[in-house]
C-alpha positions as CSV (number, residue, x, y, z in Angstrom):
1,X,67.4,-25.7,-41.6
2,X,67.3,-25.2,-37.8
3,X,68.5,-21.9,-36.3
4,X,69.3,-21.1,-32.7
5,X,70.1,-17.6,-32.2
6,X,70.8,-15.8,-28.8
7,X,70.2,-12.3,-27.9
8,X,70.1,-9.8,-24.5
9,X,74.0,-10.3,-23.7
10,X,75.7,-7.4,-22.2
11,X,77.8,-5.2,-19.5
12,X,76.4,-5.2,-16.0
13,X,77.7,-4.5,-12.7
14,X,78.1,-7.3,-9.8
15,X,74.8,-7.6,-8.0
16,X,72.9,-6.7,-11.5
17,X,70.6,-8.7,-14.1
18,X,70.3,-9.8,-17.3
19,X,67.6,-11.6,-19.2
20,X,69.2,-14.5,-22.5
21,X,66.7,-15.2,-24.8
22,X,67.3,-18.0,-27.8
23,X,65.4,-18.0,-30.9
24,X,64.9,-21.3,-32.0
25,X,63.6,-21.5,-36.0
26,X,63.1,-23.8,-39.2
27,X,61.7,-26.7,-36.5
28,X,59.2,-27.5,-34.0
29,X,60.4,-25.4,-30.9
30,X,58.2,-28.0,-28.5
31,X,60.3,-31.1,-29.6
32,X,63.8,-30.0,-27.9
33,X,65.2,-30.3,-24.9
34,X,67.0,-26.5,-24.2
35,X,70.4,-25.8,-22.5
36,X,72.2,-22.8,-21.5
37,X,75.9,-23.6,-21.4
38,X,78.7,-20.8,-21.1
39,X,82.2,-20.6,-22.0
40,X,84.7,-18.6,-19.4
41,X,87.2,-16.6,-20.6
42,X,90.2,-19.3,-20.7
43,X,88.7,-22.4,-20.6
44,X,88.9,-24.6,-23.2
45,X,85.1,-26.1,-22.4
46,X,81.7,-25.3,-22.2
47,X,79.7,-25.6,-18.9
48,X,76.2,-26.2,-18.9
49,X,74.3,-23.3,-16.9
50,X,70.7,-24.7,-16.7
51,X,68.5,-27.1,-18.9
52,X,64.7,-27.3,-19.2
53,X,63.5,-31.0,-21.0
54,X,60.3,-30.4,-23.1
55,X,58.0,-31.6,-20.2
56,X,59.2,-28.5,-18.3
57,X,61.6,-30.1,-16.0
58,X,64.7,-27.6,-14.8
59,X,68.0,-28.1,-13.6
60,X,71.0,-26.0,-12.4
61,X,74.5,-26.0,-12.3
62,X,75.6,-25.7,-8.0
63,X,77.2,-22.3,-9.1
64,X,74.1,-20.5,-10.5
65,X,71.2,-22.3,-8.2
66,X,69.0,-19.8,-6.6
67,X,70.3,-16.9,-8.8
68,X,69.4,-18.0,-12.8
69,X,65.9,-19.2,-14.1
70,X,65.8,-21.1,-17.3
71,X,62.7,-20.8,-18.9
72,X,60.7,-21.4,-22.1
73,X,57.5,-20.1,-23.9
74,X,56.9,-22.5,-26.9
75,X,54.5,-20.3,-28.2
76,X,56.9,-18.1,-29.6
77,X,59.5,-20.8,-30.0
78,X,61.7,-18.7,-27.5
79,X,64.0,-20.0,-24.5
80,X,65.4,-17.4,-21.7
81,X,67.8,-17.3,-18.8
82,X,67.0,-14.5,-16.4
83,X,70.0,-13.8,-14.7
84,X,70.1,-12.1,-11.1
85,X,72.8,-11.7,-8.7
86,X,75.0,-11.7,-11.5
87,X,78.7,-12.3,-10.1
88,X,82.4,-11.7,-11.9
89,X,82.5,-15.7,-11.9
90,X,79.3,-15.5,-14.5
91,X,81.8,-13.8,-17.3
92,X,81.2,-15.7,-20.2
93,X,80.2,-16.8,-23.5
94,X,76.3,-17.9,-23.1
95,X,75.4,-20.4,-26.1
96,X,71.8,-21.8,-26.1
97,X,71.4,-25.9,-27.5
98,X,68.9,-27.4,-28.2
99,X,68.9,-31.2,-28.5
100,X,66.1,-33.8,-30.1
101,X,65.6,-36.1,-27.1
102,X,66.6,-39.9,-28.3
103,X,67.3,-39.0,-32.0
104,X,70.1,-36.8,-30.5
105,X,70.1,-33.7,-33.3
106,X,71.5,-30.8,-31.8
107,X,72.0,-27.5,-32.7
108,X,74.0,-24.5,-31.0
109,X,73.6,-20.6,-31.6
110,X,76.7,-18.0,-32.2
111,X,76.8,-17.2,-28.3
112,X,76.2,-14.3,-26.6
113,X,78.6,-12.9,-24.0
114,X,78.2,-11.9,-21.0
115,X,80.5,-9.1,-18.8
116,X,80.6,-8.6,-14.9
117,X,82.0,-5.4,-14.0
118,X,82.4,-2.6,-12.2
């Protein structure tokens, strides 16, 4: 059975960082495409944040470019977000998916949330 869990959520002022990671186990890290996506307090749907296919390739969402780096080490079956510049906007839930390219299994952890505040 496949589990996705997140960690490294937290309180941190405007201007700060944080670092998601997602622990992906019971499956072949290396096989799935990984998203962030986030859920703001009061919206009904989930946003993706950043995605990173299993060749490596990365995309952003407009509202996090330059700021957020997805990343994964498939050594340790681990995917991060390393959040700078963090802004009040960037209050959310943070879930972590992971999708089987062309079969189209995917799985999603608990979240993680994430607070902007002074």
């Amino acid at each position: 059975q496949v589990q996705v869990v997140e960690s490294g959520g937290g309180l941190v002022q405007p201007g700060g960082s944080l670092r998601l990671s997602c622990k992906v186990s019971g499956s072949i890290f290396s096989i799935y495409d990984m998203a962030w996506y986030r859920q703001a307090p009061g919206k009904e749907q989930r946003e993706p944040v950043a995605v990173i296919t299993t060749s490596g390739t990365t995309n952003y969402a407009d509202s996090v470019k330059g700021r957020f780096t997805i990343s994964r080490d498939n050594s340790k079956d681990t995917l991060y977000l390393q959040m700078n510049s963090l802004k009040r906007e960037d209050t959310a839930v943070y879930y972590c998916n992971a999708e089987e390219p062309i079969i189209g299994n995917d799985y999603w952890g608990q979240g993680t949330q994430v607070t902007v505040s002074s």
